[in-house]
C-alpha positions as CSV (number, residue, x, y, z in Angstrom):
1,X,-157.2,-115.5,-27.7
2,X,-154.6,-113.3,-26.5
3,X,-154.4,-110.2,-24.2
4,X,-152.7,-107.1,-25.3
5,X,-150.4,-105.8,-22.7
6,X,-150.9,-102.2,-23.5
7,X,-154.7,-101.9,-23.6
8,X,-155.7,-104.9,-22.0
9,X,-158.4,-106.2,-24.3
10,X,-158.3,-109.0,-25.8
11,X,-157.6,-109.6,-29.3
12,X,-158.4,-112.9,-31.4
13,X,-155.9,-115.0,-32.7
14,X,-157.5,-114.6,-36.5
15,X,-158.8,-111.2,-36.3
16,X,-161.6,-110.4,-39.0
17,X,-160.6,-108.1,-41.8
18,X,-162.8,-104.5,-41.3
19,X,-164.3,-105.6,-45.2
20,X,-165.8,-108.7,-43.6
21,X,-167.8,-107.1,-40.7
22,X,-169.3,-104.8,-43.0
23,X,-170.2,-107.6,-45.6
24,X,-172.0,-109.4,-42.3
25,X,-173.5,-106.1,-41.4
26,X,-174.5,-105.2,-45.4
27,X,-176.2,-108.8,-45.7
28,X,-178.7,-107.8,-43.1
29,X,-178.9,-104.5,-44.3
30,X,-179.8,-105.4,-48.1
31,X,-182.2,-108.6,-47.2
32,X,-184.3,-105.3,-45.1
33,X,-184.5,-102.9,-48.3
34,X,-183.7,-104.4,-51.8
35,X,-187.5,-105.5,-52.6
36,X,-189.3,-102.7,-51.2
37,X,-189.7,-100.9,-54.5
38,X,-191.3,-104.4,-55.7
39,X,-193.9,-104.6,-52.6
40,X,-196.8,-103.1,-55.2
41,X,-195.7,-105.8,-58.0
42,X,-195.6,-108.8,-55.4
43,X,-198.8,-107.6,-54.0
44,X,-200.1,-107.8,-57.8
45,X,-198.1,-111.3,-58.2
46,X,-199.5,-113.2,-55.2
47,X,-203.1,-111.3,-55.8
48,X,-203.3,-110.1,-52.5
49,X,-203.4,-106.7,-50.7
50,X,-200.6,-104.2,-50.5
51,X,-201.2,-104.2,-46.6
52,X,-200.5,-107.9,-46.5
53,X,-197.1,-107.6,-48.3
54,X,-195.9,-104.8,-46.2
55,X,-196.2,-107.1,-43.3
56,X,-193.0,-109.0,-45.5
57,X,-191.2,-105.9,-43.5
58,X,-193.1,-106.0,-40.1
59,X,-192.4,-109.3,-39.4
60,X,-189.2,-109.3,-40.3
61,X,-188.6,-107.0,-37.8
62,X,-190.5,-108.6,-35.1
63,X,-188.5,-111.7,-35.7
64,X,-185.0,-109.8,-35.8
65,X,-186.3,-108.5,-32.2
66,X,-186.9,-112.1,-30.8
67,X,-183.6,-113.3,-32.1
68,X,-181.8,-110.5,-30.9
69,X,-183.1,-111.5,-27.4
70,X,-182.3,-114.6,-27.2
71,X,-178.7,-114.1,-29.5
72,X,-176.5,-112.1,-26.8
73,X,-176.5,-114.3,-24.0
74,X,-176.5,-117.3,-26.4
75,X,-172.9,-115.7,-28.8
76,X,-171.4,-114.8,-24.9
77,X,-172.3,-118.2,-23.6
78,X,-170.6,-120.1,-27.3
79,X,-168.8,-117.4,-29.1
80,X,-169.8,-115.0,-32.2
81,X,-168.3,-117.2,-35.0
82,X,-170.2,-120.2,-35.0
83,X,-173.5,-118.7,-34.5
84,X,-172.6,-116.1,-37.0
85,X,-171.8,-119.2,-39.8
86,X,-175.0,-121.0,-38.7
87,X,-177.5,-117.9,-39.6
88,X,-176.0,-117.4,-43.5
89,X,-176.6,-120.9,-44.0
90,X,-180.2,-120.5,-42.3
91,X,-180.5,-116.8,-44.5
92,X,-179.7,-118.9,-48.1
93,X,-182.2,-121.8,-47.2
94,X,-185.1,-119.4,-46.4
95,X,-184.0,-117.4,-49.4
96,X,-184.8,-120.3,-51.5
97,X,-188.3,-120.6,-49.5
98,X,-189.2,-117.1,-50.5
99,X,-188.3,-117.9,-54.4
100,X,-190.1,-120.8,-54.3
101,X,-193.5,-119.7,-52.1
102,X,-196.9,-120.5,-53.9
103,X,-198.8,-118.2,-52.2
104,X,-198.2,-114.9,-50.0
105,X,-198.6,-116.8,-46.9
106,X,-195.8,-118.9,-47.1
107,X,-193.8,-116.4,-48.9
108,X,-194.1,-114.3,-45.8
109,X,-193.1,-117.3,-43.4
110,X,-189.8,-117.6,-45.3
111,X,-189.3,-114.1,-45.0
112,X,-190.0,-114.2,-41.1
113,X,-187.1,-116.8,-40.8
114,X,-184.9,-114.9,-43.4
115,X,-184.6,-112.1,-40.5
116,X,-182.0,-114.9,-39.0
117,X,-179.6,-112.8,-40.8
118,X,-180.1,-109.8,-38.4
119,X,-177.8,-111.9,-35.8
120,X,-174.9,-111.1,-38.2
121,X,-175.1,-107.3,-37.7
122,X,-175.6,-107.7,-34.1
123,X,-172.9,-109.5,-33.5
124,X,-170.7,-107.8,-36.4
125,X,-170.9,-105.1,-33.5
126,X,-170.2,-107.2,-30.7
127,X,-167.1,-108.0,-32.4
128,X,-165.8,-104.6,-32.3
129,X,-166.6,-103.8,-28.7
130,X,-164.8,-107.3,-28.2
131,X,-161.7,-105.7,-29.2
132,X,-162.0,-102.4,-28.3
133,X,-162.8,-99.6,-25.9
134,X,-165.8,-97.4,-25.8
135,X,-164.9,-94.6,-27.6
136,X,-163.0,-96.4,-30.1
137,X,-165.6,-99.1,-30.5
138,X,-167.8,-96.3,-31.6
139,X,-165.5,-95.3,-34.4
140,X,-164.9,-98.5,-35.4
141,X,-169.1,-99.6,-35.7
142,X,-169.0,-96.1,-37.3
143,X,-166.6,-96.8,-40.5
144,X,-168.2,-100.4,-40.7
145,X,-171.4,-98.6,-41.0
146,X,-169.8,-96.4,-42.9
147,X,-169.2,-99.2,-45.3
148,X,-172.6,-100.9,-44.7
149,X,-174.1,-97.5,-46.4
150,X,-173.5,-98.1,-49.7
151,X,-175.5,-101.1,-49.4
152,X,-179.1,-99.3,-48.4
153,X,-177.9,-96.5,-51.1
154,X,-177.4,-98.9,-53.8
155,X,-179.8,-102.0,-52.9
156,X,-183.6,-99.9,-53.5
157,X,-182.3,-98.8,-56.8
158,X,-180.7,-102.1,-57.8
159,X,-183.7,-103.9,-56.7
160,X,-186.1,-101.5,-58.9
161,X,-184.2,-102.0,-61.9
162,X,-184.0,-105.7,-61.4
163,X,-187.7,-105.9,-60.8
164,X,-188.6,-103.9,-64.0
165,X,-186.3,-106.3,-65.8
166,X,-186.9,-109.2,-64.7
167,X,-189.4,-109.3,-61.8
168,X,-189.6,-109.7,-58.2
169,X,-187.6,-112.9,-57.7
170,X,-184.8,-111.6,-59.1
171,X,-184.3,-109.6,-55.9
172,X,-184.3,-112.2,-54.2
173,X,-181.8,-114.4,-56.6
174,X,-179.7,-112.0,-55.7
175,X,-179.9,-112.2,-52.1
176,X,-179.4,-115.4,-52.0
177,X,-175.6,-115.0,-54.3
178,X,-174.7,-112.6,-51.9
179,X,-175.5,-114.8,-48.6
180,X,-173.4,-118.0,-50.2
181,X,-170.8,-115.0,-50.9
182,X,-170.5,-113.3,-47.5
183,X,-170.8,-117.2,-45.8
184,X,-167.6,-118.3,-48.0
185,X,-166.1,-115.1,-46.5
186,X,-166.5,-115.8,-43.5
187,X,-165.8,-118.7,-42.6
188,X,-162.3,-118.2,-44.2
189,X,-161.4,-114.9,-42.1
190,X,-163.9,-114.6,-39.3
191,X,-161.9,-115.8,-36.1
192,X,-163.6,-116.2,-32.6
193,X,-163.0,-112.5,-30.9
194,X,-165.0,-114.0,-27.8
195,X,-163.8,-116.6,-25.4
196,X,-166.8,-118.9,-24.4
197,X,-167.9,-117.7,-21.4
198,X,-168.3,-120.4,-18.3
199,X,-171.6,-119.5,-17.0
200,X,-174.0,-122.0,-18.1
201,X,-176.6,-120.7,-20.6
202,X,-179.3,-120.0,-17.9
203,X,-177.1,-118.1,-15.8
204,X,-176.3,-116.0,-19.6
205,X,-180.1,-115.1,-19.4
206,X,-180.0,-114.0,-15.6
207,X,-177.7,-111.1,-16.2
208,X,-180.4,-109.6,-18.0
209,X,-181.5,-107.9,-15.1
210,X,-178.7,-106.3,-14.6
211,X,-178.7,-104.4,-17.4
212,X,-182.5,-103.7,-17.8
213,X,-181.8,-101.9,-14.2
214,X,-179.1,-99.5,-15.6
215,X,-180.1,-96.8,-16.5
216,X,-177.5,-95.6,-18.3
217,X,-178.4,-98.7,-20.8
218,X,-182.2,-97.5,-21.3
219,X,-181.1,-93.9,-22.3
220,X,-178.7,-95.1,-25.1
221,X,-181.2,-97.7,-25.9
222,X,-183.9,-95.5,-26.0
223,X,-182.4,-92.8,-28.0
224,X,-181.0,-95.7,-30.4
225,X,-184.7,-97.3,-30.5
226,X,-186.7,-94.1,-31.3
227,X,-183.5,-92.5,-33.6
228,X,-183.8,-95.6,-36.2
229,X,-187.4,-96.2,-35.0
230,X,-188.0,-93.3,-37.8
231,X,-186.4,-95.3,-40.5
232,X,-188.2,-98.6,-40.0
233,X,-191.8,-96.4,-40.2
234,X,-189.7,-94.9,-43.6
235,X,-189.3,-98.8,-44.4
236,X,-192.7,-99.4,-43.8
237,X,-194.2,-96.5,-45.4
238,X,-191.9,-94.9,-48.0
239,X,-192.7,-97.8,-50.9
240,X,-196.4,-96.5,-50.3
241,X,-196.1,-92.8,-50.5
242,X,-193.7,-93.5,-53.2
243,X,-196.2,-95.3,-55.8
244,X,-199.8,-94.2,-54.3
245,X,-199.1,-90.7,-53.3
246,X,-196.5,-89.1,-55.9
247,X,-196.9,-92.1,-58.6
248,X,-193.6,-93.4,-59.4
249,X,-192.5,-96.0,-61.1
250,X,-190.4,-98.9,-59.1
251,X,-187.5,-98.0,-60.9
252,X,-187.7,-94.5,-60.2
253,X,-188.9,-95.1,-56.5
254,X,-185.5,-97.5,-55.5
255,X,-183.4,-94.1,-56.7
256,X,-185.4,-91.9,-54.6
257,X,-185.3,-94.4,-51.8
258,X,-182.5,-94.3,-51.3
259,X,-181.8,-91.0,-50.3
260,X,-182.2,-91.7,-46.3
261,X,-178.5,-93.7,-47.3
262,X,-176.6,-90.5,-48.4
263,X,-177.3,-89.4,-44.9
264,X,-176.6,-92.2,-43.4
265,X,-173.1,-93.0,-45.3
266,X,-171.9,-89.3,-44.3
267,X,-173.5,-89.6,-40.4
268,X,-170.7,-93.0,-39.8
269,X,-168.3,-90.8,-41.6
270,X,-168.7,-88.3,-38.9
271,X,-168.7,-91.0,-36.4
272,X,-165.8,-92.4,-37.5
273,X,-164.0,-89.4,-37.8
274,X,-165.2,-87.4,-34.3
275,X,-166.3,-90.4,-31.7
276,X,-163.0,-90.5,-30.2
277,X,-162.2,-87.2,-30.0
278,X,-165.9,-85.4,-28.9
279,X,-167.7,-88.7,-27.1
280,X,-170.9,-90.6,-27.9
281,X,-173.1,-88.7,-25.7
282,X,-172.6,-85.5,-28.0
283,X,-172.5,-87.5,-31.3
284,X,-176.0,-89.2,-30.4
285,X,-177.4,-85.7,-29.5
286,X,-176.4,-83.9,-33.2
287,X,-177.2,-87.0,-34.7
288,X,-181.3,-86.8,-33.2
289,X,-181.3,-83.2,-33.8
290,X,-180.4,-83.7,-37.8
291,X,-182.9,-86.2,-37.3
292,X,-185.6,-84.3,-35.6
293,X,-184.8,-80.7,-37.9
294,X,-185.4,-82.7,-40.9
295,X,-188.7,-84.3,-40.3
296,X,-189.8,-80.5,-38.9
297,X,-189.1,-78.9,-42.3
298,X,-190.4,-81.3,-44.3
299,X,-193.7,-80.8,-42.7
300,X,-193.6,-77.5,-42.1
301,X,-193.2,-76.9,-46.9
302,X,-195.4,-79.9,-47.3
303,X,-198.2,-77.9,-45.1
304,X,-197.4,-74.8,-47.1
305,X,-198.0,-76.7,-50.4
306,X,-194.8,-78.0,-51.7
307,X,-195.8,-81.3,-50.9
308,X,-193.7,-83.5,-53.4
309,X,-191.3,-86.5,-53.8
310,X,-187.8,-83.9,-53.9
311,X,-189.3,-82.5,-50.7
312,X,-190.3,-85.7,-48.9
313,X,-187.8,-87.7,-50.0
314,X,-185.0,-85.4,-50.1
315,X,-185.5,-84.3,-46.1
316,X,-185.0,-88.1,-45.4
317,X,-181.0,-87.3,-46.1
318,X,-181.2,-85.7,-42.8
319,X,-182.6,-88.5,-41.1
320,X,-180.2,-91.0,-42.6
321,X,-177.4,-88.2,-41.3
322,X,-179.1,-88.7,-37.8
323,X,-179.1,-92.4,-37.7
324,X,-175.6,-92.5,-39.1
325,X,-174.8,-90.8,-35.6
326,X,-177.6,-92.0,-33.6
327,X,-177.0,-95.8,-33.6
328,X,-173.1,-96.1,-34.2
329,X,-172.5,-94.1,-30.8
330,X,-175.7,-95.1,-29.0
331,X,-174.8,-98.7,-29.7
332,X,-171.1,-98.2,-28.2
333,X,-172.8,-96.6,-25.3
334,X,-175.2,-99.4,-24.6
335,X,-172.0,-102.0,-25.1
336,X,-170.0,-100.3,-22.2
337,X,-172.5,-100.1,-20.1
338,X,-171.3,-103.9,-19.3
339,X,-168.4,-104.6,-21.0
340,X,-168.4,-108.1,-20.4
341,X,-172.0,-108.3,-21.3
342,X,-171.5,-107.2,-25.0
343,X,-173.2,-109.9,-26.8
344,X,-176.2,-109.5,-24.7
345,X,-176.4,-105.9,-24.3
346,X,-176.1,-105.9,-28.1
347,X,-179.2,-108.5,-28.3
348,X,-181.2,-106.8,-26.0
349,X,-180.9,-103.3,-27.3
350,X,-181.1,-104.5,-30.7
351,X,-184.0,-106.4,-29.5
352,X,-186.0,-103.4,-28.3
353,X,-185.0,-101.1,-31.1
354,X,-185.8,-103.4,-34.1
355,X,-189.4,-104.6,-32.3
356,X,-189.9,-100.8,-31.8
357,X,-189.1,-100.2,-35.9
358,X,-191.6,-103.7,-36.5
359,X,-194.7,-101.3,-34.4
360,X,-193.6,-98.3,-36.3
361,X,-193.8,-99.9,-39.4
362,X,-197.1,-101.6,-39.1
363,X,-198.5,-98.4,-38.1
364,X,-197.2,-96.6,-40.6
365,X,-198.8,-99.4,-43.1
366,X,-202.2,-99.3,-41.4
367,X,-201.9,-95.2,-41.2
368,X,-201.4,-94.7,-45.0
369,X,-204.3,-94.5,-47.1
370,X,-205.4,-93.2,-50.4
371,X,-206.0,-89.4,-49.6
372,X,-203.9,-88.8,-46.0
373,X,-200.9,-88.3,-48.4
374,X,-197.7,-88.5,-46.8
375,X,-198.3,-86.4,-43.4
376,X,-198.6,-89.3,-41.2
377,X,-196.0,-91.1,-42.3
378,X,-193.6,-88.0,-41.4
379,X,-195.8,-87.0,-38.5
380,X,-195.0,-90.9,-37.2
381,X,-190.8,-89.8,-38.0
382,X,-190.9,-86.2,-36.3
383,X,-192.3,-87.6,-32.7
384,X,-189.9,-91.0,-32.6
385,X,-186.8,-88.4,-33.8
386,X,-187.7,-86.2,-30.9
387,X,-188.1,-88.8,-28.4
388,X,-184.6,-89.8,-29.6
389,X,-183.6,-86.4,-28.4
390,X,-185.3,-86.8,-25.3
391,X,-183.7,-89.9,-24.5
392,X,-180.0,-88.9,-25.0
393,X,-180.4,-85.3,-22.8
394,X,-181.8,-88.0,-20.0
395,X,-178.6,-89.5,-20.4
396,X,-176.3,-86.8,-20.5
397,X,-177.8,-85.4,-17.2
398,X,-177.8,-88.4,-15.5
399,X,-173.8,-88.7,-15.6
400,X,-173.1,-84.8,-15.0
401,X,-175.2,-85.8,-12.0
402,X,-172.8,-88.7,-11.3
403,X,-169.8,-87.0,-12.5
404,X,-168.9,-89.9,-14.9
């Protein structure tokens, strides 16, 4: 590691190419979204209820919460690149699990431990704030986002296709091709961008406190949690709505799924292009507003009887726009709150946002029944949105107060 006499952060002696971090952040990504247009057919499969397999994405989220927890203090106590290494090898074992699962059961216990791979996109974003400043950083975890996008734009309609081909498991086949991939990658150009850090492990965990009493870190936290909180309840509802309420086929549903990524892919454009120049505070505010306006229209032509797939799913562009905006800057925010807590602020609010998205989504599963149609699935994504909003305006007024 070496410091750069100019800006004064350091940079790694291997620096990652930009195409790895988004691989490591893409991995995560598609393990999250490429078999949700197969939940009905795996549900069929293991002969069990469509409830039970949507859990596949609850608990996957409630895992990627614990691990995030315990992942920050854990990659600034040892470094990012080992632990980063260790959880594709984890991913690819538990991917085999899932392929080979006799029953639903233990299919979903491989799928809790396949959310190992979430500690790649946290730390994918540690990474940058390693090297960079605020404002930067948040251009930076912008364009790898940016990147990251074509993966949850592509991945539902690659996995439909694939599962009207060939089945479920093929999904899965090819999840575990791109983990051996993105682990070869790795560990040839993934550097340490971290210096261990001298505190013992115990004294890591003690500095939680003093972020969970900053404020500053709940608001960006908050407005991250409740900003993608809408998606995960999209994650957890969407393949529903999709195949009970407007009848499509799997094939037909990935495409449509995929429309919260558009949104998304242009949101880290934006971020990429604008962080520097007009702040995170501002970027996170547009970005739950998009949000927030999106859900608000949909409801408001569903109630007046358009009620359809292009309207529900196309409204969702505008909540993958505010997400695009809403995490990238949020996330930079929480980061500099304590600079040299990145790893752990990165766990912690990644913690709290993904276990937020693993409620969200079970509720949206146990809300969604044959008749309610899709209104409480986008009443669920209008309230989170504007808590999002909420949360950054608490923000914003708390450091005109301060004069920061």
């Amino acid at each position: 590691m070496t410091r750069d006499s100019t800006s004064g952060y350091l940079k790694p002696d291997r620096p990652p190419h930009i195409s790895t971090l988004i691989l490591l952040a893409g991995i995560s990504a598609l393990s999250m979204n490429i078999f949700l247009p197969s939940l009905p057919g795996m549900a069929e499969y293991f002969q069990t209820d469509y409830r039970l397999m949507q859990l596949s994405v609850a608990i996957y989220l409630g895992m990627n919460a614990v691990l995030q927890v315990l992942i920050g203090p854990v990659s600034d106590k040892y470094g990012r690149r080992p632990l980063i290494l260790g959880c594709l090898v984890i991913f690819c074992i538990a991917t085999v699990g899932c392929l080979l699962a006799p029953n639903a059961y233990i299919f979903l216990a491989f799928r809790m431990i396949q959310a190992v791979v979430a500690i790649a996109m946290v730390l994918s974003r540690a990474v940058v704030r390693d090297i960079y400043d605020q404002d930067r950083a948040a251009s930076m975890i912008g364009y790898v986002t940016m990147g990251m996008a074509v993966v949850p734009m592509m991945g539902p309609a690659i996995g439909g296709v694939l599962e009207e081909l060939f089945g479920w498991t093929a999904n899965f086949w090819m999840l575990l091709l791109c983990g051996l991939l993105v682990l070869a990658v790795s560990w040839r150009d993934l550097g340490e961008t971290a210096p261990p850090s001298t505190n013992t492990l115990a004294q890591q965990f003690r500095e939680y406190p003093e972020l969970l009493t900053a404020p500053r870190f709940w608001g960006y936290c908050l407005a991250a949690a409740f900003g993608s909180g809408a998606f995960f309840a999209y994650l957890g509802g969407a393949p529903f709505v999709g195949s009970e309420v407007f009848h499509l086929s799997p094939g037909v549903l990935g495409f449509y799924f995929s429309a919260p990524a558009i949104g998304y892919f242009m949101g880290n454009w934006a971020t990429g292009l604008l962080s520097a120049r007009i702040g995170v505070n501002r970027m996170v505010l547009c970005g739950a507003l998009s949000a927030s306006t999106g859900m608000a229209l949909s409801l408001l032509l569903s109630y007046a009887g358009f009620s359809g797939p292009l309207v529900f799913f196309g409204f969702m562009t505008m909540v993958g726009l505010g997400n695009g905006m809403v995490i990238s800057n949020a996330t930079a925010g929480m980061l500099s709150v304590r600079p040299r807590l990145a790893g752990t602020a990165s766990g912690l609010g990644g913690a709290i946002m993904i276990g937020g998205g693993a409620v969200l989504s079970a509720l949206a599963g146990a809300l969604l029944v044959p008749g309610r149609g899709e209104f409480p699935l986008t009443w669920i994504m209008f309230i989170t949105s504007v808590f999002s909003v909420l949360s950054i305006l608490a923000v914003i007024r708390r450091e005109r107060r301060l004069g920061i």
